[in-house]
Every structure is written in structure tokens, then in C-alpha cells.
C-alpha positions in Angstrom: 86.5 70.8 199.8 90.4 68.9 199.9 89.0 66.6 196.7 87.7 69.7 194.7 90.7 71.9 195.2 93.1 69.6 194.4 91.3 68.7 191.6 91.4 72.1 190.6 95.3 72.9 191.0 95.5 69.2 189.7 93.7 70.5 186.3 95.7 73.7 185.7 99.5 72.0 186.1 101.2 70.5 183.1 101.7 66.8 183.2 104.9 66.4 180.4 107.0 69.1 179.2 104.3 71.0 177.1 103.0 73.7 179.2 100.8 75.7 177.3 97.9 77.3 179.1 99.0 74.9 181.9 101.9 76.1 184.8 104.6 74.3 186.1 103.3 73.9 190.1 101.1 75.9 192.6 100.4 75.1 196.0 97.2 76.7 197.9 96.0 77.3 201.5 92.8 78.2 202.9 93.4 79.3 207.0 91.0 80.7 210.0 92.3 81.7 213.3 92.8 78.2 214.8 95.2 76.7 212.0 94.8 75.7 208.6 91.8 74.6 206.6 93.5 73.3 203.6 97.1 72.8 202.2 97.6 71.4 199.0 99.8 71.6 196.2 100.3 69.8 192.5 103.0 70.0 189.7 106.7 70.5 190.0 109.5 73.1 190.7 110.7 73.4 187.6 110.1 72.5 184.3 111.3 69.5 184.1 109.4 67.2 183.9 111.5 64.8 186.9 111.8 67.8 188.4 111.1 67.8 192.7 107.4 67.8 193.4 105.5 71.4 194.4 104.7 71.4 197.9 103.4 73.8 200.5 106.5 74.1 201.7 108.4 75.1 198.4 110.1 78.5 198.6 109.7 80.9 196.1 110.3 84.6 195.8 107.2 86.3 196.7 107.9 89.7 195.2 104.8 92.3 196.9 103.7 89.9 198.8 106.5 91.2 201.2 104.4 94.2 201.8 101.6 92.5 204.3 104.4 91.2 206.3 106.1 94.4 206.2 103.5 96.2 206.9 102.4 93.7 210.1 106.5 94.5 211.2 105.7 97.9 211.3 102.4 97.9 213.3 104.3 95.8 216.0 106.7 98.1 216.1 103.5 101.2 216.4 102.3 99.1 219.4 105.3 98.4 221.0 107.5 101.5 220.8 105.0 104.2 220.4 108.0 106.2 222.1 109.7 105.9 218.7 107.3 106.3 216.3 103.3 106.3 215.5 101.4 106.2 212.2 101.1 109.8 212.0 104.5 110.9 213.0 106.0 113.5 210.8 109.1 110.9 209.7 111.2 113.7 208.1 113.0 114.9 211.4 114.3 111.2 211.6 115.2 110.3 208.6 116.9 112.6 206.7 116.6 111.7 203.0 112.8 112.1 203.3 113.4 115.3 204.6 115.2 116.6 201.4 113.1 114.7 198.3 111.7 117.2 196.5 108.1 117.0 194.4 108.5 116.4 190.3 106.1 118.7 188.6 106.8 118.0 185.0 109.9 119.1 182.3 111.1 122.1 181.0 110.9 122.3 177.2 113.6 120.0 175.2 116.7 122.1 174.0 116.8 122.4 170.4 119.8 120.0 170.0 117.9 117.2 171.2 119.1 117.1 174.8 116.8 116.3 177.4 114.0 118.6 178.9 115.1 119.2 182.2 112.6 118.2 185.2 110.9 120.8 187.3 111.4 119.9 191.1 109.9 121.8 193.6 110.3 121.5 198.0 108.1 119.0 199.6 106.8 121.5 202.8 104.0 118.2 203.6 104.8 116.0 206.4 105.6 112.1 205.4 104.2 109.6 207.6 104.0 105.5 207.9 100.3 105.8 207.2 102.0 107.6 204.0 104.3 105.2 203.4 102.4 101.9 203.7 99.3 103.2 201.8 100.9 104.3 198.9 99.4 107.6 199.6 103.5 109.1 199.8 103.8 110.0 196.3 106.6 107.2 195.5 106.2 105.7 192.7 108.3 102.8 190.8 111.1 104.4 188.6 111.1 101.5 186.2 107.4 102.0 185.7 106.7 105.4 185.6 107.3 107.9 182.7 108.4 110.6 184.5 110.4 108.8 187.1 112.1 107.1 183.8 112.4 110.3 182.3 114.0 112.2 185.2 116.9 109.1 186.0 117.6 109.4 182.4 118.8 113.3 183.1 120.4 112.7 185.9 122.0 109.9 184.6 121.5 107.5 186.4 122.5 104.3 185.4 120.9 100.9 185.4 121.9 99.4 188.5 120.8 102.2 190.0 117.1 102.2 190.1 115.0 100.4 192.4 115.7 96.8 191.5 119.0 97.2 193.1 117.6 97.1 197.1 119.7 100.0 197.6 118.7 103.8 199.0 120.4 105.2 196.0 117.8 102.9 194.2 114.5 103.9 196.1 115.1 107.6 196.3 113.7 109.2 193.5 111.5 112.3 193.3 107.5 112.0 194.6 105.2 112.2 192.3 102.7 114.4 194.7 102.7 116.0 198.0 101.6 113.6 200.3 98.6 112.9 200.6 97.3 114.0 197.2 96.9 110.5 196.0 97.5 107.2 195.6 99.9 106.0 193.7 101.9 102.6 193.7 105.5 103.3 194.3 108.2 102.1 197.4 106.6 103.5 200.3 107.3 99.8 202.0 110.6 99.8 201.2 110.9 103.0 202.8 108.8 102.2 205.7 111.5 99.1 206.5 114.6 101.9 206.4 112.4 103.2 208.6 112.3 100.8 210.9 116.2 100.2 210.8 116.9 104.2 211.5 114.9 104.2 214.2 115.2 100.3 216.1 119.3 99.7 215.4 118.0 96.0 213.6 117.2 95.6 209.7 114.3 94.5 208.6 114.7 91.3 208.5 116.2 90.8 211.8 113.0 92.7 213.4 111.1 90.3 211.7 112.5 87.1 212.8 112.4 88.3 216.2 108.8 89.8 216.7 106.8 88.3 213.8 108.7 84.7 212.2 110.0 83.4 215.6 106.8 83.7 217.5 104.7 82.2 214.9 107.0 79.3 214.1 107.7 80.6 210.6 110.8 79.1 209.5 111.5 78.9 205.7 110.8 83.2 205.6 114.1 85.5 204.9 115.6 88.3 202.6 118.7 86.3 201.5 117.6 82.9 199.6 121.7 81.4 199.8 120.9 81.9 203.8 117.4 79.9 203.9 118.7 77.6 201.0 122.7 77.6 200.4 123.2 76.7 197.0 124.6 73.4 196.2 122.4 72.0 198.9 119.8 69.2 198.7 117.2 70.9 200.6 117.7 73.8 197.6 118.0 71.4 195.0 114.2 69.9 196.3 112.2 73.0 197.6 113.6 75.8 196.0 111.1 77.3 193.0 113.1 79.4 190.6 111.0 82.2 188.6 109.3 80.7 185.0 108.6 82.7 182.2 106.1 82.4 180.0 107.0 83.1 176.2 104.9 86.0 174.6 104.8 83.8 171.3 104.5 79.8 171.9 102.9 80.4 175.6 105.6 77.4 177.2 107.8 78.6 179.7 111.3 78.6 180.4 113.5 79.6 183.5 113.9 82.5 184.3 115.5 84.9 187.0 114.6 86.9 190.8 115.2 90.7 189.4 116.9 91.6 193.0 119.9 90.7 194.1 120.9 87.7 195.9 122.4 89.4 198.8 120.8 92.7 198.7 122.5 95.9 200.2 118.7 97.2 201.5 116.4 94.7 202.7 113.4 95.2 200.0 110.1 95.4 202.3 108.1 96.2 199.3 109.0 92.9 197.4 112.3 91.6 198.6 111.1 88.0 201.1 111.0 84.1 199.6 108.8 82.6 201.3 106.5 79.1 201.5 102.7 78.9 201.5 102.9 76.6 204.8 104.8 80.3 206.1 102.5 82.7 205.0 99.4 80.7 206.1 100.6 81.3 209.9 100.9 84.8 209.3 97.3 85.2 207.8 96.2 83.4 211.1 97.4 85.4 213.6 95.9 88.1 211.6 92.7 86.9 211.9 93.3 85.8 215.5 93.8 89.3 216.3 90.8 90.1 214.2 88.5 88.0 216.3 90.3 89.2 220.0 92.6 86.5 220.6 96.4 87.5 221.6 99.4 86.6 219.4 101.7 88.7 221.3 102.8 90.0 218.0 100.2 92.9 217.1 96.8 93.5 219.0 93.2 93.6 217.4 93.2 97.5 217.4 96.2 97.8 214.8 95.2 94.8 212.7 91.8 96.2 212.5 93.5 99.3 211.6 95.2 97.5 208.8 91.7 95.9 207.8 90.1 99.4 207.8 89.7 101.7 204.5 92.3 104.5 204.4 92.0 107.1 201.9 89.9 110.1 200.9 87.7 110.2 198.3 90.8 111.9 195.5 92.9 108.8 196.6 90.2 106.7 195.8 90.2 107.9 192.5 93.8 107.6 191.7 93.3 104.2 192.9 90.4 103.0 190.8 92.6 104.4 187.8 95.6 102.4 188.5 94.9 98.6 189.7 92.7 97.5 186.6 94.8 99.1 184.2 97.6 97.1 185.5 95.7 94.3 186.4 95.8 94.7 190.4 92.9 93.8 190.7 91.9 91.3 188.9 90.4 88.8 190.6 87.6 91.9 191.6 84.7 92.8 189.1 86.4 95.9 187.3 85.0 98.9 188.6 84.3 97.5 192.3 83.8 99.5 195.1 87.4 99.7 196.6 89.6 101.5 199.2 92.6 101.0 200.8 93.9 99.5 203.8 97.6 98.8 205.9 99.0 96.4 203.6 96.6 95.7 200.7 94.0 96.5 198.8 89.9 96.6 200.2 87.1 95.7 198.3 84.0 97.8 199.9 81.2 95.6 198.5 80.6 91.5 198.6 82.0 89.7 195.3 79.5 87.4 194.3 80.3 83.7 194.8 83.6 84.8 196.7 85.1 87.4 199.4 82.7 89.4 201.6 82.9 93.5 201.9 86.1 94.5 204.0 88.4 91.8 202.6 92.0 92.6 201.8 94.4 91.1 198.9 97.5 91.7 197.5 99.7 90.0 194.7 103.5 89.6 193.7 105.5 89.9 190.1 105.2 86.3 190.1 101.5 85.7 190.2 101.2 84.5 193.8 98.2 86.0 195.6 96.5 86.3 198.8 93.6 87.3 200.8 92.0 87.7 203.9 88.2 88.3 204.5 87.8 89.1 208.5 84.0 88.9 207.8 83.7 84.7 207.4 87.1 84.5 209.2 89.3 82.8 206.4 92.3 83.9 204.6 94.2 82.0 202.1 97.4 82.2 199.7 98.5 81.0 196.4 101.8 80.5 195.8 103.4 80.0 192.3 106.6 81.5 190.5 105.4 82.4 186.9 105.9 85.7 185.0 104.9 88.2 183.5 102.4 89.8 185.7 98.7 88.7 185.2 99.1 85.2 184.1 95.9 84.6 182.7 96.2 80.6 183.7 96.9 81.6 187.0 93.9 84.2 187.5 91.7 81.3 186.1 92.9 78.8 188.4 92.8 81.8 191.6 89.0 82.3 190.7 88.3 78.6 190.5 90.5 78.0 193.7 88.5 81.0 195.4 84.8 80.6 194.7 85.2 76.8 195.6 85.8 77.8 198.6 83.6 79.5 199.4 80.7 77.2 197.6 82.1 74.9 200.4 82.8 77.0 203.4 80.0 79.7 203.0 76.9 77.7 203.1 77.6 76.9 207.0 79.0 80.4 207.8 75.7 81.6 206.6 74.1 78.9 208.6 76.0 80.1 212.1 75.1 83.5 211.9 
């Protein structure tokens, strides 16, 4: 299987300094609960062509992939402070600010001089939950995404550094888009989940993490604040460090581009805010399915991970769902109009893909074309890790679907065989 994957990620990196239809570096790995399968990695860090080899161990921003290790944070702290907090507890007594967002119902007519219609806001009276939160069942959307949202932060006036790109709570508070629990809509429920967290534990995110999720698992090269894992002016920067490439709308090469959060953000972003390395994220996708199969990690036990693993929403959530993630391509390595739900972290497919993941796995994706899956059915998990934008890199989705049904044309045939 090591020969034909390479081969694969070999294939779909540029050699020179033309990258059309090509990307700059990738690195892939395949995982079950005892330890990696395959790591491998081909191409460079940036464009460049003497640039530092991609390896599994590069760091890049990983963008949404934040929100599985987020949302693994939070189920620790479920099992291990119920005291504090469950998945169902009503989260508006302790924290404040959820307590007072109110529900945007639509806009008043314009004025006839032009100005602005203003928005029609009405009392949340619903409770808001973590279930809420890291479903995307909350009604929190993205306000850089979202019409309304856009609409309302222009009347307000709110200005640019204000919205949610900004890692602050100024940033992520914005009107809901539905009473929760009326849908399913893709918005900052993680990020709210994490200021969660913080309210309720005294530690920020990230500090929870390191001690109850990164430390335990040897994860090392996993953090909010890149200048902390990799000061700038280093060496160890100079060689691992992936910064974001974008791909130009008109010649299709790619030039450097930029992380849209801060360096040294005010909130600690568990929707989107970790860098991370493949070799990192692989540990974490084992201990998951460790857990899955009954063995203890000491960081979250088989009845919350299967939890996680287990659809979540109601039949009108569903729909909403199936609306969004093909229109904006979150789903796109799943047949469009699959069977799908959603779980603790990610997003289900209810049915068997043909020639890849069973029924029951999860996946997610970042703004920079990394993906990831785990399929607790055959027991394997795996990760790709690049740095490319926009969203829906059409290289990288071909190379992910090569990458995925190879291995399972490698790694299926004996599963089969063992059941």
C-alpha cells in the first residue's frame, strides 16, 4: 500500500515552479488503534522550488479541522467534571452572553433614503446546550458567510475587524439564525463551546488541551499561537513551517498567501484556530478509535466517543444539512445526495461509499483543503494535510479520492476476510 500512495501524492505535486493542476506538498496518514499504518509525504513547503521538503511533521494551519479536537476537549471535560457541565445542560445560566443573543427573523422595509432595513430580533426563550453548540444545531452561523448575518453587522456598524476572523467574543457574537434546535446550520458553535470551557474550568482552551488531550497522547507540534510552536526567525520555522498557497482564479499557479486569524489571537478559535502536523493528528484519530474498540486512553472513554460517532439530529436538521454541505462543497468526497447525519465533531455518512468508507464514518475539512476521516466500522482513520486555498481545491479532492479508495483496495480485502 506505502508504494501506491506515494505514488499517488508523488503524481499530484509539482516538480519545478509550474504548478498548474499540481500543489506544492501534501503529506497523508492512514492510522488504527495500535499506531500508524502509513505516513508519507511528497513536495515542498513552499513554492519554491528549493524550498524545505513536506513531511508529516510539517505544521500548517488546520483551519476546521480544530473542531474534532475541540470537540474531543469538551467530551473529556463531560466525563470528567459532569459536576460542571453535561451535554444537555441549559449553558445560558453560566454564560451570560448566550443568555442575552437574541433570534434574527428578517428586516424591516428599507427607508426611502436608502438607509438600511433594520433587522427584526426577537428573545431566544430555548435552552443552548454543548450538544447545541458542537452540532451546529445552535443557530450560529458565520457572519462573513451569511447574508443576513452580513446584513445585520453592516447596521450595527460593525466594522471589519470585528467579525469572526478576529478570535474575539465581540467577533463570534452575532444574532442566531434559529431557536435552537430548529436546524442545522454551519456557524461558531465550537468556538463557543471552547469559551465555554474557559468560563466554566479557569484554563483556556488550549491550556485544557495540552493538559488532557496533547500531553497524554505525546502530541507535540499542536497549539493556538504558531510564534509559540515555531518562533519566527527560527530554523525549525524556516524548515517545517507550511504557510497558506493560493491558487490564482485565472492562470491556476499559486502564490503565498496568508492565515486569516491572528497570530496571537485574543480568543482561542476552537472552531478553526489550531496548526497542527499530520504525525499530531494521526495520534489523535487513534485514541479515538482505541476508545472505539474499548481500550482506555485515559483521555475520553468508549461511551462519549461513541457518542461523538453517533448521528445527532432530527429529521428537519437533516434537511438543512443536506441543503448546505454540497452546495458548499462539504461534502465532497461523498456521492451528492448521500444518506447523511450528524455526529460530535463531524459530519456522518449513513450508508457505505462504494470503493471507500463504510456507513457510520465521520469526516471533516479545513479552509485550506486538509481533510480527515475516521470509519470505526474497519477500524482506520486517516488525515491529509496540505495548505492550499480556496476551499474545494479540485486537485486536492482528486488526489483525496485517489488517496482514499487505495486504501481501502489495499486494506479492505483482509478486513472483509476477518469478519
Amino acid at each position: 500500500m506505502a508504494e501506491k500512495l506515494n505514488s499517488i501524492l508523488n503524481n499530484y505535486v509539482a516538480e519545478g515552479t509550474a504548478t498548474k493542476d499540481k500543489l506544492p506538498g501534501a503529506a497523508f496518514v492512514v492510522v488504527n488503534k495500535d499506531g500508524p499504518i502509513y505516513r508519507g509525504s511528497a513536495g515542498r513547503t513552499r513554492l519554491s522550488s528549493d524550498s524545505p521538503h513536506f513531511t508529516p511533521s510539517s505544521i500548517t494551519w488546520i483551519a476546521s479541522m480544530t473542531k474534532l479536537l475541540t470537540a474531543t476537549t469538551i467530551m473529556h471535560l463531560v466525563e470528567h467534571r459532569p459536576d460542571l457541565v453535561t451535554l444537555d445542560t441549559d449553558l445560558r445560566p453560566l454564560v451570560p452572553e448566550l443568555a442575552n443573543l437574541q433570534i434574527i427573523t428578517g428586516f424591516k422595509a428599507p427607508e426611502s433614503d436608502g438607509g438600511e432595513g433594520e433587522p427584526i430580533l426577537v428573545p431566544n426563550t430555548r435552552p443552548i446546550t454543548l450538544r447545541h453548540l458542537l452540532t451546529h444545531t445552535s443557530g450560529f452561523g458565520v457572519d462573513i458567510a451569511d447574508p443576513d448575518l452580513i446584513r445585520w453587522s453592516k447596521y450595527v456598524g460593525r466594522k471589519a475587524d470585528q467579525n469572526s476572523l478576529s478570535c474575539t467574543l465581540e467577533g463570534w457574537t452575532t444574532p442566531l439564525k434559529f431557536a435552537p434546535g430548529d436546524g442545522w446550520y454551519y456557524g461558531s458553535g465550537p468556538d463557543w463551546a471552547g469559551l465555554v470551557l474557559e468560563r466554566l474550568t479557569g484554563k483556556r482552551l488550549g491550556e485544557y488541551m495540552e493538559e488532557f488531550l496533547f500531553r497524554p497522547l505525546g502530541v507535540r507540534d499542536t497549539g493556538f499561537f504558531v510564534n509559540r510552536l515555531l518562533p519566527e526567525g527560527g530554523k525549525d520555522r524556516e524548515e517545517r513551517y507550511v504557510p497558506v498557497a493560493e491558487r490564482d482564479a485565472e492562470s491556476g499557479e499559486w502564490r503565498e498567501g496568508t492565515v486569516p486569524f491572528p497570530a496571537e489571537p485574543p480568543c482561542e478559535s476552537g472552531g478553526g484556530g489550531l496548526y497542527s502536523s499530520a504525525v499530531d493528528y494521526g495520534k489523535v484519530m487513534q485514541m479515538l478509535l482505541g476508545a472505539l474498540a474499548g481500550e482506555e486512553s485515559g483521555v475520553v472513554g468508549g461511551e462519549l466517543v461513541r457518542e461523538m460517532f453517533s448521528p445527532q439530529l432530527v429529521e428537519k436538521q437533516r434537511d438543512w444539512l443536506r441543503a448546505i454541505i454540497w452546495a458548499y462543497g462539504s461534502g465532497a468526497e461523498l456521492p451528492q445526495g448521500s444518506p447523511v447525519d450528524f455526529g460530535i465533531g463531524g459530519l456522518l455518512n449513513t450508508a457505505d461509499v462504494e470503493g471507500k468508507r463504510r456507513k457510520g464514518s465521520v469526516m471533516w475539512s479545513g479552509a485550506g483543503n486538509a481533510r480527515w476521516w475516521i470509519d470505526p466500522e474497519t477500524g482506520i482513520g486517516a488525515a491529509l494535510f496540505v495548505n492550499a486555498a480556496p476551499y474545494g481545491d479540485p486537485t486536492v479532492l482528486k488526489m483525496y479520492d485517489e488517496l482514499e479508495r487505495t486504501v481501502y483496495g489495499e486494506l479492505l480485502p483482509a478486513w472483509q476476510a476477518s469478519k
